[in-house]
Structure formats: C-alpha cells, structure tokens
VOPAGU-2260 file (C-alpha; in pm, 1 decimal, decimal comma):
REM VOPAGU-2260
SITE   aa  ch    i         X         Y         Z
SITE  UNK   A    0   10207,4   17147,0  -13547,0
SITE  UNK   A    1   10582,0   17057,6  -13588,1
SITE  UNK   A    2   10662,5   17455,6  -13496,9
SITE  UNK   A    3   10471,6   17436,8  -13167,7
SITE  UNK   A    4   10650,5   17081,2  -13067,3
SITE  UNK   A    5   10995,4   17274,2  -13180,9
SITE  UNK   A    6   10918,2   17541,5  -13003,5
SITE  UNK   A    7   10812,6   17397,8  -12700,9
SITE  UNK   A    8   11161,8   17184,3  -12721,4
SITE  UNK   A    9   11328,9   17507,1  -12718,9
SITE  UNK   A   10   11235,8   17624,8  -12411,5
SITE  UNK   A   11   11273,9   17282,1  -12233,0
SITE  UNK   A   12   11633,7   17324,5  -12351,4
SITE  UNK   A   13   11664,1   17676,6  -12238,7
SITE  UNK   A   14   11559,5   17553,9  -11898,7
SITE  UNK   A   15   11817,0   17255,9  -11858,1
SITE  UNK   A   16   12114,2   17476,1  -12024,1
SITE  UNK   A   17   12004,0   17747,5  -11736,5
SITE  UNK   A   18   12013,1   17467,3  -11476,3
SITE  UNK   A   19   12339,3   17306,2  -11613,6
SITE  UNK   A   20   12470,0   17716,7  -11593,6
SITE  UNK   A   21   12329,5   17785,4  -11233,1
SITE  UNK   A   22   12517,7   17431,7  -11108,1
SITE  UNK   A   23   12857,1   17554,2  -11220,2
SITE  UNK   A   24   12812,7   17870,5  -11099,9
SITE  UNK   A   25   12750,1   17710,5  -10768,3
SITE  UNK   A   26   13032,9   17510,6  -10770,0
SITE  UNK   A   27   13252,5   17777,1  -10839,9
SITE  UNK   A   28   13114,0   17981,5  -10551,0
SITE  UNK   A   29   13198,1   17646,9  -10310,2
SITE  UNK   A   30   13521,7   17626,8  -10446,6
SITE  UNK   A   31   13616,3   17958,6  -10342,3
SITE  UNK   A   32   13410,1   17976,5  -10012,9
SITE  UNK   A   33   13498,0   17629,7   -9860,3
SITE  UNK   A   34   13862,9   17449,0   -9707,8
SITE  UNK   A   35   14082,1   17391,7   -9979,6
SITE  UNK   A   36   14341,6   17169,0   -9809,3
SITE  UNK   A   37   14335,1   16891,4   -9573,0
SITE  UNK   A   38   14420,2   17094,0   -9281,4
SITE  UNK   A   39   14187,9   17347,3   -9334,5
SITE  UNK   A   40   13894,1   17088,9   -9355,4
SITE  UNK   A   41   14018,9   16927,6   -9069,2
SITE  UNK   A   42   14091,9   17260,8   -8899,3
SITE  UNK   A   43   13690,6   17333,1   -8989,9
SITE  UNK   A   44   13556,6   17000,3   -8855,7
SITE  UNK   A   45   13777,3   17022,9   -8487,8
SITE  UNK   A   46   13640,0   17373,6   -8456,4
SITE  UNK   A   47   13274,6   17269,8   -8550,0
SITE  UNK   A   48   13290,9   16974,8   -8290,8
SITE  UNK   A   49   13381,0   17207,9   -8011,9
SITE  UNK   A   50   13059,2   17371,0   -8036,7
C-alpha cells in the first residue's frame, strides 16, 4: 500500500517539476523574442496603436 501511494507521489512530482521546466523555458523564449529596452517597448506600442 505505502509503494502505490509513493509511487503515485512520484509521478505527481514528475508532473509539477515538468511544469516548473516548461515555465522557464517559456520565459526564456520571451526574453529573447520581446523589447528589451524602454524604447523598444515603447517603439512596439506607437507602432501597434497605428494599426
């Protein structure tokens, strides 16, 4: 009984570590895809209001 509850734990925790893994990847992506500076956000936002 106490091997099935660990080794249902184990996969819950292979979930959130994939989730926690998939997040930072995202947030590298963004870093690298998106305005860095002021200027270039603000650069971004004049150009999207034009449309």
């Amino acid at each position: 009984m106490v091997f099935i509850f660990f080794l249902a734990l184990g996969s819950i925790l292979q979930g959130v570590g994939a989730l926690v893994s998939f997040i930072g990847v995202g947030t590298l992506i963004a870093g690298y895809l998106y305005p860095k500076t002021g200027k270039e956000l603000t650069d971004a936002v004049e150009e999207f209001e034009k449309k």
